[in-house]
N, C-alpha and C positions, 0 to 999 in steps of 0.2 A: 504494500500500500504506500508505502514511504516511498517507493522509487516512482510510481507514478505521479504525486505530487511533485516531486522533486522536476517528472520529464517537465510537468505541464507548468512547474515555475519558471526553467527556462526556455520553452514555449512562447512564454508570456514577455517575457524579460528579454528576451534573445539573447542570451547567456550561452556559455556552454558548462555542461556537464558533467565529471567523469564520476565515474563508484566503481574503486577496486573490488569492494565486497561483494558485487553483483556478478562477480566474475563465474560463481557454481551454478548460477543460474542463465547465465549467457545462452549458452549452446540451445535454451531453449525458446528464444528469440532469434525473429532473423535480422534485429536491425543492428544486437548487440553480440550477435555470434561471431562476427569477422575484426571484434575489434577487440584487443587485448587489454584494454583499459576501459571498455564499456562505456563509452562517450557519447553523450548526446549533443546536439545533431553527429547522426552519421559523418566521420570523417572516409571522404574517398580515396586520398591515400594514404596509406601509413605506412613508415622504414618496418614497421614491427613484422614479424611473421604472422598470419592470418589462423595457424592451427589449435586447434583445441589439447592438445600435445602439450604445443609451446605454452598456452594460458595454465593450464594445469599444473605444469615444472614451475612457472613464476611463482606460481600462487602457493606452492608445498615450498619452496625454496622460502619465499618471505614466511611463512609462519615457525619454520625450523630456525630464523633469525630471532624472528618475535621472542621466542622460545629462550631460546640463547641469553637473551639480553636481560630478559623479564628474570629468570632461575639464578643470575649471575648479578646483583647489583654492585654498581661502580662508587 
């Protein structure tokens, strides 16, 4: 529900968008499935790799950080 307000604030605003967290749900959109940062409006091109592969390894690789840093305080 969150991410729908969010498309339709920057809709409104002509803003742009991104939600990394939206990233387990991507593949099940088609305007957010090609883009590895889940950006609204659709970007047409991006340097990024377009596969659900590569979103996956980002996404396991940042939490294994998160992890690291949260378990270990400086």
């Amino acid at each position: 529900m969150l991410m729908a307000h969010l498309i339709s604030y920057s809709i409104e605003s002509g803003r742009k968008f991104i939600n990394l967290g939206f990233s387990e749900y991507a593949p099940l959109f088609p305007a957010t499935s090609k883009d590895l940062l889940c950006r609204y409006p659709v970007v047409k091109h991006s340097f990024l790799p377009r596969t659900h592969f590569f979103r996956e390894s980002v996404r396991r690789y940042c939490e294994i950080i998160y992890y690291i840093l949260t378990a270990y305080p400086f």
